[in-house]
NUKEGU-850145 format. One record per residue: residue number from 0; residue in one letter; x, y, z of N, C-alpha, C in turn. Coordinates in nm, 3 decimals. Atoms other than C-alpha are relative to their C-alpha. Layout:
<rs>
<NUM; "a"; <X; Y; Z>; <X; Y; Z>; <X; Y; Z>>;
...
</rs>
This chain:
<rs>
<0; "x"; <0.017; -0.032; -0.138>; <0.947; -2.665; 0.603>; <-0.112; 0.102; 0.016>>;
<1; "x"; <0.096; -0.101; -0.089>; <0.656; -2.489; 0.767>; <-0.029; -0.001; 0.096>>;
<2; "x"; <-0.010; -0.107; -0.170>; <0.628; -2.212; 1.010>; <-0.148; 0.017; 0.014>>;
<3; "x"; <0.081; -0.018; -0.047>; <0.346; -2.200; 1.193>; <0.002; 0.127; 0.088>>;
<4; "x"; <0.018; -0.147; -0.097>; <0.234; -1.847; 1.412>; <-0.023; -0.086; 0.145>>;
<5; "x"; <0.035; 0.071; -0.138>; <0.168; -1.945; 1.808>; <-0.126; 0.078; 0.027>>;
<6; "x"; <0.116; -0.135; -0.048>; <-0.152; -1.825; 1.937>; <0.005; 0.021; 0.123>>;
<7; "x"; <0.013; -0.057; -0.180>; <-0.157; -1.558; 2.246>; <-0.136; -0.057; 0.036>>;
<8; "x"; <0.162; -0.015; -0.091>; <-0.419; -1.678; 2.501>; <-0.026; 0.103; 0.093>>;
<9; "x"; <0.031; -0.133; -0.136>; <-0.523; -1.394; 2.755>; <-0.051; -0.081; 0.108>>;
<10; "x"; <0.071; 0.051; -0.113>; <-0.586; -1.527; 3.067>; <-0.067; 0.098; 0.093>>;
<11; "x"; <0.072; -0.126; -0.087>; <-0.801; -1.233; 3.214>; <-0.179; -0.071; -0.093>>;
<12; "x"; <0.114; 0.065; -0.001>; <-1.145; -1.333; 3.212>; <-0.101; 0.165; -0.014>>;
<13; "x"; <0.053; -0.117; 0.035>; <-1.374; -1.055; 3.088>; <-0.130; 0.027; 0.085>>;
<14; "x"; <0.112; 0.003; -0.079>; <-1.650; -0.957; 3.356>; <-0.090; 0.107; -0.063>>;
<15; "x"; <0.056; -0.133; 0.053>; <-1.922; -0.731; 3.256>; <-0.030; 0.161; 0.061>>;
<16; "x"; <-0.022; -0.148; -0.052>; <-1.812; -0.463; 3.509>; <0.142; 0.060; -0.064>>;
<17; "x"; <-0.147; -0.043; 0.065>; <-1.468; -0.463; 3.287>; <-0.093; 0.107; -0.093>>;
<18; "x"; <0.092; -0.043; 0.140>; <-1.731; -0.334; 3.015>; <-0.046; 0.162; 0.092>>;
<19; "x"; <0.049; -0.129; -0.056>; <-1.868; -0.005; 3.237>; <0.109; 0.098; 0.007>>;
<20; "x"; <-0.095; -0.081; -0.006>; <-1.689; 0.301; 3.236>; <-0.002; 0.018; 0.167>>;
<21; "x"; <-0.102; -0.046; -0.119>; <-1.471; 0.378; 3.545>; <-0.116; 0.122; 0.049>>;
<22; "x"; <0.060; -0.108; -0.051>; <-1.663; 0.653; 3.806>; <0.107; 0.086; 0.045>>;
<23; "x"; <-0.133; -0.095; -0.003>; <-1.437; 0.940; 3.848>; <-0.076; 0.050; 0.164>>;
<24; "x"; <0.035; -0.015; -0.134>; <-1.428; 1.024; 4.201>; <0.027; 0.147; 0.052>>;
<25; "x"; <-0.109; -0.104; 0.010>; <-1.279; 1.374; 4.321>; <0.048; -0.042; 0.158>>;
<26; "x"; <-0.063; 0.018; -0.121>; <-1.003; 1.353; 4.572>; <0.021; 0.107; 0.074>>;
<27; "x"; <-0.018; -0.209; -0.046>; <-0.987; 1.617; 4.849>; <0.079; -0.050; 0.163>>;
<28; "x"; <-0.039; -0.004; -0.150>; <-0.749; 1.634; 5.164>; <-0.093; -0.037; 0.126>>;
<29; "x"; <0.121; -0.010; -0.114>; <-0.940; 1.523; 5.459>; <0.053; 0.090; 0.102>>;
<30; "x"; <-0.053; -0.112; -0.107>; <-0.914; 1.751; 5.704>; <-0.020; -0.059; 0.188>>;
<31; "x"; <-0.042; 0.045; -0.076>; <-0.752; 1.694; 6.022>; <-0.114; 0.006; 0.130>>;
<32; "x"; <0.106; 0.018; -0.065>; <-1.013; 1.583; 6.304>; <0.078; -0.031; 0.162>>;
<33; "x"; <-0.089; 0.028; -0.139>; <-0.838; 1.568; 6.672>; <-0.111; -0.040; 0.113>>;
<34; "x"; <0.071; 0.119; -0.097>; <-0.963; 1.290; 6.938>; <-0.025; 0.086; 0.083>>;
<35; "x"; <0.036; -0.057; -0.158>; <-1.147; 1.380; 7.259>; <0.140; 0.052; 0.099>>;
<36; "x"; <-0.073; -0.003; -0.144>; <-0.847; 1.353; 7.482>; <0.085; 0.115; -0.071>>;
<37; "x"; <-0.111; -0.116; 0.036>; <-0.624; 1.634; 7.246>; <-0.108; 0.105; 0.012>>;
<38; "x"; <0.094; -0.106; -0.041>; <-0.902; 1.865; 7.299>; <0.001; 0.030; 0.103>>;
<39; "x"; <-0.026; -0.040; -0.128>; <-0.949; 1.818; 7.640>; <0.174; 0.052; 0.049>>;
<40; "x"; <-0.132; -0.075; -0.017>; <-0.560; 1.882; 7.704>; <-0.002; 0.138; -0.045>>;
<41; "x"; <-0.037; -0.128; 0.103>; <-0.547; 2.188; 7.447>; <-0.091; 0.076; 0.129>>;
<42; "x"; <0.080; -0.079; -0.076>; <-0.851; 2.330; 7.652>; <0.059; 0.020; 0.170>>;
<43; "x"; <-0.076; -0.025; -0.135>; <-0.675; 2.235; 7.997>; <0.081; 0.129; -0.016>>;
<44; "x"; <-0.104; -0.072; 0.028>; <-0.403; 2.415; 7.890>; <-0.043; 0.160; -0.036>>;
<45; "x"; <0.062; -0.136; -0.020>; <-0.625; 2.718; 7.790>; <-0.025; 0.085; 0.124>>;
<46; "x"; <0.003; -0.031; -0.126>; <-0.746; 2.721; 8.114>; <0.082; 0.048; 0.110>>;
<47; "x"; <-0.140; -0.056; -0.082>; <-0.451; 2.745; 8.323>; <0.048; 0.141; -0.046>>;
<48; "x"; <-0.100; -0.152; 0.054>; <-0.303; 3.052; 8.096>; <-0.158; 0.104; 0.055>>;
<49; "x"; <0.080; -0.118; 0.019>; <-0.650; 3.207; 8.082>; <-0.004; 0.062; 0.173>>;
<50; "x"; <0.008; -0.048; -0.144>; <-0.673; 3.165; 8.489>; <0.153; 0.084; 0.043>>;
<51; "x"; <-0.140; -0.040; -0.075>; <-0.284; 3.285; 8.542>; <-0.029; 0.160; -0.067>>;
<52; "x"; <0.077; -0.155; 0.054>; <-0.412; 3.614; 8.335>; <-0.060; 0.049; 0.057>>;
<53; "x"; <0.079; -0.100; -0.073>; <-0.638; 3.673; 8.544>; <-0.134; 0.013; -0.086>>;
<54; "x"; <0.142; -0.050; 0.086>; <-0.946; 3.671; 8.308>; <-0.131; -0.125; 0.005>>;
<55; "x"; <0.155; 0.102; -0.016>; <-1.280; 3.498; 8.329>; <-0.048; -0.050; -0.118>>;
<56; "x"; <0.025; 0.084; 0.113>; <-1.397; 3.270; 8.122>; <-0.087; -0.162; 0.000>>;
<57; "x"; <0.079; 0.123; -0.028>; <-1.627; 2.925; 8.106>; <0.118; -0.090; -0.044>>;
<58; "x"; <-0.049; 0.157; 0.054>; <-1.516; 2.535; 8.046>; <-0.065; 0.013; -0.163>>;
<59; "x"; <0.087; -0.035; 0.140>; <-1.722; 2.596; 7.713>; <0.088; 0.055; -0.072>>;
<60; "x"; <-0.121; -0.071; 0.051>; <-1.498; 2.843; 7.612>; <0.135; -0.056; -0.050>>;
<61; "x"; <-0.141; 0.027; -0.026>; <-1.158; 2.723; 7.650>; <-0.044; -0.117; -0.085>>;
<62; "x"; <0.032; 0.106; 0.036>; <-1.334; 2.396; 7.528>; <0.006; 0.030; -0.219>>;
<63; "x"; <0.012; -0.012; 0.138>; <-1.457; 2.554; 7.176>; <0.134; 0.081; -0.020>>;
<64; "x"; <-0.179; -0.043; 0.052>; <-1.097; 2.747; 7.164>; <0.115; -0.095; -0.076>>;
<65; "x"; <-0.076; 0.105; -0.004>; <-0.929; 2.433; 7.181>; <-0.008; -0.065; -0.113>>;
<66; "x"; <0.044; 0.057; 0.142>; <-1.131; 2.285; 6.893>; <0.063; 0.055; -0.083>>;
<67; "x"; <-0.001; -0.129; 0.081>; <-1.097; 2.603; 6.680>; <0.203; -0.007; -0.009>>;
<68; "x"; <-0.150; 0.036; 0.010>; <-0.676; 2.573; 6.732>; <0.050; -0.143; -0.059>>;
<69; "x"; <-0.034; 0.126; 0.091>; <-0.646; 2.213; 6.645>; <-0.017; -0.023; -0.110>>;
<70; "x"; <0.084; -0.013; 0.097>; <-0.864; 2.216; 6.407>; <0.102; 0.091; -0.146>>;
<71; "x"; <-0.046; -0.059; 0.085>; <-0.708; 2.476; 6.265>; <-0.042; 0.117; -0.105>>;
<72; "x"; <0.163; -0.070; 0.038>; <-1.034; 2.700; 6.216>; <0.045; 0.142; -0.003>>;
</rs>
């Protein structure tokens, strides 16, 4: 009686980008970016407190505040 071995086939097909080493990437949190319309609110909302205070102040202002809080700046 004889035993014969079986032969493995690989079915992966060898491309010559298998052959290149891997690019190492670095991963980094993206940092949180808030839409037009949560700005404008945040800044509304500046506005109102800053006017019930009593204190003066531009749309500009309240505007880059608004950023600067979401943001998280």
């Amino acid at each position: 009686m004889k035993t014969t071995k079986a032969k493995t086939v690989s079915k992966t097909k060898k491309t010559p980008e298998a052959d290149k080493p891997l690019k190492k990437t670095k991963v980094t949190a993206g940092k949180y970016v808030p839409s037009e319309e949560e700005i404008r609110e945040k800044a509304r909302e500046i506005y109102y407190e800053r006017i019930a205070r009593g204190e003066h102040g531009t749309p500009e202002d309240d505007w880059r505040e608004a950023e600067e809080l979401l943001k998280g700046s």
